[in-house]
N, C-alpha and C positions, 0 to 999 in steps of 0.2 A: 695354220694355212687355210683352212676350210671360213676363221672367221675374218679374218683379215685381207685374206688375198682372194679366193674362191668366190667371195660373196659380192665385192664390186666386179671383176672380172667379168661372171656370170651377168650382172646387169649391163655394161656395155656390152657383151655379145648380143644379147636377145634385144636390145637397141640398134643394132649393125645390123642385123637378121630382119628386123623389120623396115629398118630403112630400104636395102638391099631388094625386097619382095614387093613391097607396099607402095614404097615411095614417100610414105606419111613419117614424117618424125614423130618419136614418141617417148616419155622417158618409164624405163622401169624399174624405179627405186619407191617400192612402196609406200615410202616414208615419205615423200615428196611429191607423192600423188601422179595424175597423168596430167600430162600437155598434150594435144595434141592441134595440129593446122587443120582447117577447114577450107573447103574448096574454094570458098567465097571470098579469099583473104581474112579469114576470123583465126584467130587462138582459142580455144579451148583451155579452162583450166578446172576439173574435176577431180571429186574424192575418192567416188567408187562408183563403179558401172554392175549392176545387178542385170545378166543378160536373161534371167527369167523372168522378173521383172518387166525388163525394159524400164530402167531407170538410174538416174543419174542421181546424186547426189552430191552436195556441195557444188553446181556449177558456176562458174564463171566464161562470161563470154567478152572479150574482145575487139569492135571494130576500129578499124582503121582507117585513114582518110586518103585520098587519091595521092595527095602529092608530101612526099617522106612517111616516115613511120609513125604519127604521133593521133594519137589514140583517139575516134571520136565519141567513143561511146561504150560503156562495161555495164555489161547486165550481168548480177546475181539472179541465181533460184537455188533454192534447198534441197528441193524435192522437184523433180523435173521426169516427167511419166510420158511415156512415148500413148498416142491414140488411136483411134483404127481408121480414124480418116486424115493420117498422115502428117500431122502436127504433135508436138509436144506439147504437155500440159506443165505449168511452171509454176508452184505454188510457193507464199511466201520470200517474196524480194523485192528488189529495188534495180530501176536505173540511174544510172548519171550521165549525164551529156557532157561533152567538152568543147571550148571553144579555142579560140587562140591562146597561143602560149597555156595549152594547159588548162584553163580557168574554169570551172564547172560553171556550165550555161543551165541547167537542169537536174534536178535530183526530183525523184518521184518513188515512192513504195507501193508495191502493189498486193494484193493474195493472191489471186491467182490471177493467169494471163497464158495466150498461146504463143508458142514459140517457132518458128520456122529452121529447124537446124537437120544435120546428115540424118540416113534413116539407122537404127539402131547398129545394123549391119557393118555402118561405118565405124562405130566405135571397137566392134569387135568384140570379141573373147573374153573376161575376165581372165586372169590370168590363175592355174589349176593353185590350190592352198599351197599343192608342197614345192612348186618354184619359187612360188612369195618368198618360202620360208628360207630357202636355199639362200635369199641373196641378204637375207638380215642374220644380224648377229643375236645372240640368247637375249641379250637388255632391249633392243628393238624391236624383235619377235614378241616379246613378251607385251610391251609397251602397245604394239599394233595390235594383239588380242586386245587389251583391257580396251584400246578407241572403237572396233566392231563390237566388241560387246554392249557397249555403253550405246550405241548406235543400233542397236536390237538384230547385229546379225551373227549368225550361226556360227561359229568359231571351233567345232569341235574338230574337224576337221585339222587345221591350226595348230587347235592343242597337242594332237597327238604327233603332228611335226614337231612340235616342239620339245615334247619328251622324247622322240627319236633323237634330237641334235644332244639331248645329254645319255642317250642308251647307247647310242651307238660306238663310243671309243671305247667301250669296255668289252667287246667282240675282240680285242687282241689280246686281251689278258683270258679272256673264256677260250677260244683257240689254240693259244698255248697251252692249257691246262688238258686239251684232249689232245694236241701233238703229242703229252709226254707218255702218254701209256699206248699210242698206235705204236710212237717211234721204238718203245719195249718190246713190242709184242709181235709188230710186222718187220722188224727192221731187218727183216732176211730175204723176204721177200724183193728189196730191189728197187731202186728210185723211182722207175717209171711207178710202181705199186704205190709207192706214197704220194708221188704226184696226184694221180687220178683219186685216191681217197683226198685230196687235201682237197682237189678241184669239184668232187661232189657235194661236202660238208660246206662248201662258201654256197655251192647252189644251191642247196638245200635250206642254208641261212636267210638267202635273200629271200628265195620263192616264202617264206614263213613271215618273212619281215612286211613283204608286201600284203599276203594273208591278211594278217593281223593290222596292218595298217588300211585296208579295205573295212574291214569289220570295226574299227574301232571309230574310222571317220563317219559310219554307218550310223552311230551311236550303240552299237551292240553292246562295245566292251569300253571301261572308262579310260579315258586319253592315256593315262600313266601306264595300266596295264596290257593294252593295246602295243603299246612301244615298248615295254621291258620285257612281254611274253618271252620273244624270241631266244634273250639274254637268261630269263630265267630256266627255261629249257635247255639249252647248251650247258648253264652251266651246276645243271642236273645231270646231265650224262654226262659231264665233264669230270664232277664229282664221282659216278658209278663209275667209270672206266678208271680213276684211278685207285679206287676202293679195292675191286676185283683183280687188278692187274698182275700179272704173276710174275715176279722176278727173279 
């Protein structure tokens, strides 16, 4: 469910969510990068938005001509750095000109060159590590670390989504394992009694899960241990309570 069905679902909602607010189409499948419209009639087509930064990577730009849709002109830049006097700086690319039917009027490479596009504000947010993760599957996830890293950016964050999406279904086999010695031990006590313990032990799960997934995207603790903590704790008292349990 969570990889098959949850994971595109989740990228059309936050697609609807931002059309709906913004007005801007945008797609959010990481793997496929962003699109986005520009006010000028331009497309946008980029890889990653570094909002600390201010910078773009892998962009492509778009114009178009007055009359139909047919394209007059696409600029490449690599590397594409917002300045403080309101332009972008665009190193390492090319344009191509187009003329009738298509035909390339002009191709030029350049190093660097200034750009006139939205101010960084327009592109927005980067989107937080652990949504990315949510709307890809384990082999995509994984796939998208290895192209940030190879790209020199920070992934640890990432990482320890990523061992969460294999830590996490083993929380039903660890909960069972401490249901069976409450269920021995309080089971006189009274439904509403087991309810409210069952309902503190999930609370107490998550608030840990977050914990540790705070500290591990920190760099504190390593990606793995980070995301198993929780599982390994549980099912440490999982084990004592059934050890000790009196029958």
């Amino acid at each position: 469910m969570e990889q098959s069905i949850l994971a595109p679902a989740n990228r059309q909602a936050e697609m609807l969510r931002s059309l709906i607010r913004s007005g801007v189409p945008r797609t959010f499948n990481v793997l496929d990068r962003q699109w986005m419209a520009g006010t000028d009639d331009r497309l946008y087509h980029y890889g990653r938005f570094d909002p600390t930064a201010r910078r773009l990577d892998e962009l492509h730009i778009y114009d178009f001509g007055e009359a139909g849709w047919n394209i007059t002109q696409r600029t490449y830049g690599r590397l594409v750095t917002w300045r403080q006097d309101g332009t972008w700086d665009s190193a390492q690319g090319w344009t191509r000109d187009f003329g009738d039917r298509n035909t390339v009027s002009n191709f030029s490479l350049y190093a660097t060159r200034a750009l006139t596009l939205e101010p960084p504000d327009y592109f927005g947010v980067e989107e937080p590590e652990a949504a990315q993760a949510e709307r890809l599957k384990l082999g995509q996830l994984r796939a998208h670390i290895a192209d940030l890293r190879q790209a020199g950016y920070d992934t640890t964050a990432l990482s320890v989504a990523l061992h969460r999406k294999l830590a996490f279904p083993f929380i039903t086999v660890i909960m069972t394992l401490i249901a069976i010695p409450f269920g021995v031990t309080t089971g006189r006590k009274g439904t509403l009694f087991g309810i409210g313990v069952g309902i503190v032990l999930a609370i107490v799960y998550w608030v840990m899960q977050s914990l540790f997934a705070a500290v591990g995207s920190a760099g504190l603790l390593a990606p793995a241990l980070a995301a198993w903590a929780p599982n390994i704790l549980f099912a440490a008292v999982a084990a004592y309570l059934l050890v000790t349990a009196r029958t």
